[in-house]
C-alpha positions, 0 to 999 in steps of 0.5 A, spaced: 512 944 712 504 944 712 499 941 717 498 935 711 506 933 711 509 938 705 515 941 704 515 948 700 521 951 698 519 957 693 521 963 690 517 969 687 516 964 680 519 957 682 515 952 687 520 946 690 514 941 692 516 935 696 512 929 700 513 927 706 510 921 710 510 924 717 506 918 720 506 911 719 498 911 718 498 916 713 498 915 706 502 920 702 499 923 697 502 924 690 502 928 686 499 926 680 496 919 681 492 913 677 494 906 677 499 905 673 504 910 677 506 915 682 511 920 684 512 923 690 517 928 689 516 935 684 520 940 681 515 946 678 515 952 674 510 957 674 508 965 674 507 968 680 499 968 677 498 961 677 495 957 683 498 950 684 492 944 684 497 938 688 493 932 687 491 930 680 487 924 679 487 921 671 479 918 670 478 914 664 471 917 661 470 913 654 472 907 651 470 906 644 473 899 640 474 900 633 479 899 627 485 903 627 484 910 629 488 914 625 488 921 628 483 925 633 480 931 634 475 934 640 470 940 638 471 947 642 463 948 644 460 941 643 462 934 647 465 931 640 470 926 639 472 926 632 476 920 629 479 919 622 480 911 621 485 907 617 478 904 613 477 911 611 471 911 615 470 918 619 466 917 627 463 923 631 463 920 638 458 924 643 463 923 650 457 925 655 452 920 652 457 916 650 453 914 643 455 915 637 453 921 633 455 920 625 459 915 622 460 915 614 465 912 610 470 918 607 474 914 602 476 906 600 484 909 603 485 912 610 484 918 612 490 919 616 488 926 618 482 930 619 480 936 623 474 941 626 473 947 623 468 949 628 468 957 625 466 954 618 462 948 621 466 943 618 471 937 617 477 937 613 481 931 611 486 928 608 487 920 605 492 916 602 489 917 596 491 924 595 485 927 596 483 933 600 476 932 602 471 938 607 464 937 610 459 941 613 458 936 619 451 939 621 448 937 614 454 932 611 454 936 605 460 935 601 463 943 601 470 941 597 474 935 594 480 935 591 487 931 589 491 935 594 498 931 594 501 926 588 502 921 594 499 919 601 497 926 605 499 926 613 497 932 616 492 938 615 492 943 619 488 949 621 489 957 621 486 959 627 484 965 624 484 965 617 482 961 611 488 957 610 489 950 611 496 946 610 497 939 608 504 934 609 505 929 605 509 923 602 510 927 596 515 931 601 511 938 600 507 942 604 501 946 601 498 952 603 490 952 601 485 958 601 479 957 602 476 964 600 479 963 594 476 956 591 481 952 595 487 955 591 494 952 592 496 959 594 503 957 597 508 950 596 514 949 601 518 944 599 526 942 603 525 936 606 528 929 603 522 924 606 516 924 608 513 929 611 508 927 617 505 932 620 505 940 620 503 945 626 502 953 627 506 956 631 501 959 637 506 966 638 506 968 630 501 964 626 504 967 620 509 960 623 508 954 622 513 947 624 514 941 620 516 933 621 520 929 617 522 921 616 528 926 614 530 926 621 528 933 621 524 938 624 523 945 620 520 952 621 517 956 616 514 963 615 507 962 611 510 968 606 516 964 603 517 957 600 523 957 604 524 954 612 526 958 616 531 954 620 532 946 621 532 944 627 536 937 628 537 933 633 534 926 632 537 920 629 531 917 626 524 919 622 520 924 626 513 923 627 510 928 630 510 935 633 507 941 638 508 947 639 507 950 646 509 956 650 513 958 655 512 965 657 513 968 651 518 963 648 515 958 643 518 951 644 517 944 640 516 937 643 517 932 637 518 925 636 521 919 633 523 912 630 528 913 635 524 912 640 525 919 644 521 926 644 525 931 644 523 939 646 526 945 643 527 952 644 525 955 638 528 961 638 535 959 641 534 953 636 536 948 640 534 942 644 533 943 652 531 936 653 530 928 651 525 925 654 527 917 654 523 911 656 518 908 650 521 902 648 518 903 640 516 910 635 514 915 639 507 915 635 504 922 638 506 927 642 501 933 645 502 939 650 497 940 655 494 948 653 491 948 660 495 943 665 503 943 666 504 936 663 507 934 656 504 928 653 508 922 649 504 916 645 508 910 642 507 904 638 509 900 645 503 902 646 504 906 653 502 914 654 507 917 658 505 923 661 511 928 663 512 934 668 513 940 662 517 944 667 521 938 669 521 933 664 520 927 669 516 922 667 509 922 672 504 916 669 505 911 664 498 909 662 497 902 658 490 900 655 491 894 652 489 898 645 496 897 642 499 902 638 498 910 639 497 914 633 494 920 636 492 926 641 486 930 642 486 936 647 483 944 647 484 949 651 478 950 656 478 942 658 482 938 662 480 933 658 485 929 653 482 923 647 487 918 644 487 914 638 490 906 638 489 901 634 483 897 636 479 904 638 480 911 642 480 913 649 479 919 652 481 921 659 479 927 665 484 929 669 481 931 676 484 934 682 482 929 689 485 935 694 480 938 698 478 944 696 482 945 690 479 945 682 482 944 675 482 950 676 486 952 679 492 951 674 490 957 669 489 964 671 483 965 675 479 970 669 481 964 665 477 959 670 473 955 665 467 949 669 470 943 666 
């Protein structure tokens, strides 16, 4: 026990953290506090070159009505909050001057899903009118527009490293764009029976890439074959939505559903290790946290609930009365996480109130980045 009331048991990988109130004057101190909710108790799993920040506060930073959000995306280098929308309109919001830096109409359908490609300086979207369509966000320059799909496009996702882009649709394919090559469709995966709601690579082995269905289903895929890998099923419902996230070495998978679940998966066991229950509608959007230990879970309930990755207990349930949830933006380097709702988008800062202790503090010290 230390001079503030903790309880610390711990191995060399393994911190059991406990609260105490040693006085009746003495507030306890939560783990991870807003308004809406707080636990006293944690169980954490860390490497032995982590630092553990005890006290963590969410602040909300931006609030910016609008029509539906569709999708969310944040910018790498510059404070930009991408927004595609169920109008078609596309929205770059500056979350430090809190203005907005463009607004342009992308297509008469919704965009449900558009992306960053920083290396490039572009955005890559995707409609419900089958177009695939890239801009140069400096200029606004056209780059490419073309009919991707025969039916709505869910998902795009993109290659961290090569010239690729996939993208998901109601059409029930994925395919595989080069754009090198003139944005030749240079691979076509098909297996799903539903809609196809989201893809996304795998951060071990980005020759791997996962995909959501309405089928129930979560399917693994290697870029070189048309073929899945493995099905991962375990749902009773659609699948909405999908992450990756690693543990160690091991690559995991967090989905969600119309069951009103989130599950998360160990990909190379190909199992489910663990079902996260307590929304009351679809879960809409599900994120994990590259930089804090916590996984992220939307609902069309209109809650966001923020969950101990190790442990899987539920930590806060944040409610902004923006109706339903579509979606999750966060990178690696911020402590920042944007989300996207019906009547507009949020972005929220996780920051540590213990004295002396920085965000930091919860990534390796050669990784410690100013927020």
């Amino acid at each position: 026990m230390d001079k503030d009331g903790f309880i610390f048991l711990a191995t060399k990988d393994t911190i059991v953290f406990k609260e105490m109130e040693m006085h009746a004057h003495k507030p306890q101190k939560p783990l991870l506090s807003s308004l809406f909710h707080c636990q006293a108790l944690r169980f954490c799993s860390f490497p032995s070159s982590l630092k553990w920040a005890p006290v963590l506060d969410i602040e909300k930073e931006l609030v910016q009505h609008s029509e539906r959000v569709k999708s969310v995306d944040l910018h790498p280098k510059e404070p930009w909050i991408l927004a595609s929308l169920y109008s078609g309109t596309l929205c770059i919001w500056n979350y430090h001057s809190q203005e907005l830096v463009k607004s342009f109409k992308v297509a008469e359908s919704p965009v449900r899903s558009a992306k960053f490609i920083p290396r490039k300086q572009w955005i890559v979207t995707g409609a419900d009118d089958k177009f695939i369509r890239v801009f140069d966000y400096d200029t606004m320059e056209k780059i490419a527009e073309f009919e991707a799909h025969t039916d709505f496009i869910r998902s795009v996702a993109i290659h961290p490293t090569l010239p690729y882009l996939l993208s998901a649709s109601d059409d029930l394919v994925i395919k595989l764009w080069d754009w090198e090559k003139g944005w030749e469709c240079t691979q076509m995966f098909k297996g799903h029976t539903h809609y196809v709601m989201q893809v996304a690579f795998s951060p071990k082995d980005t020759n791997t890439f996962a995909s959501a269905s309405l089928d129930g289903t979560i399917k693994v895929w290697n870029l070189s074959s048309s073929d899945p890998e493995f099905t991962l099923d375990g749902h009773s419902k659609g699948v909405n939505c999908i992450d990756y996230f690693m543990r160690g070495s091991k690559p995991y998978l967090v989905s969600g559903s119309d069951d009103h679940t989130a599950k998360v998966w160990d990909c190379e066991a190909k199992s489910c290790v663990q079902t996260l229950e307590g929304h009351t509608n679809n879960v809409s959007a599900v994120c994990v946290h590259p930089e804090l230990p916590i996984i992220i879970t939307g609902s069309e309930d209109g809650n966001v609930h923020i969950w101990d990755e190790a442990t899987y207990r539920l930590e806060n349930t944040l409610n902004y009365g923006l109706e339903r949830v579509w979606g999750f933006g966060c990178m690696k380097g911020s402590n920042r996480v944007v989300i996207g709702y019906d009547k507009g988008t949020v972005m929220v800062k996780f920051v540590s109130t213990h004295s002396g202790v920085s965000m930091g503090s919860l990534v390796k010290e050669k990784e410690k980045k100013e927020f």
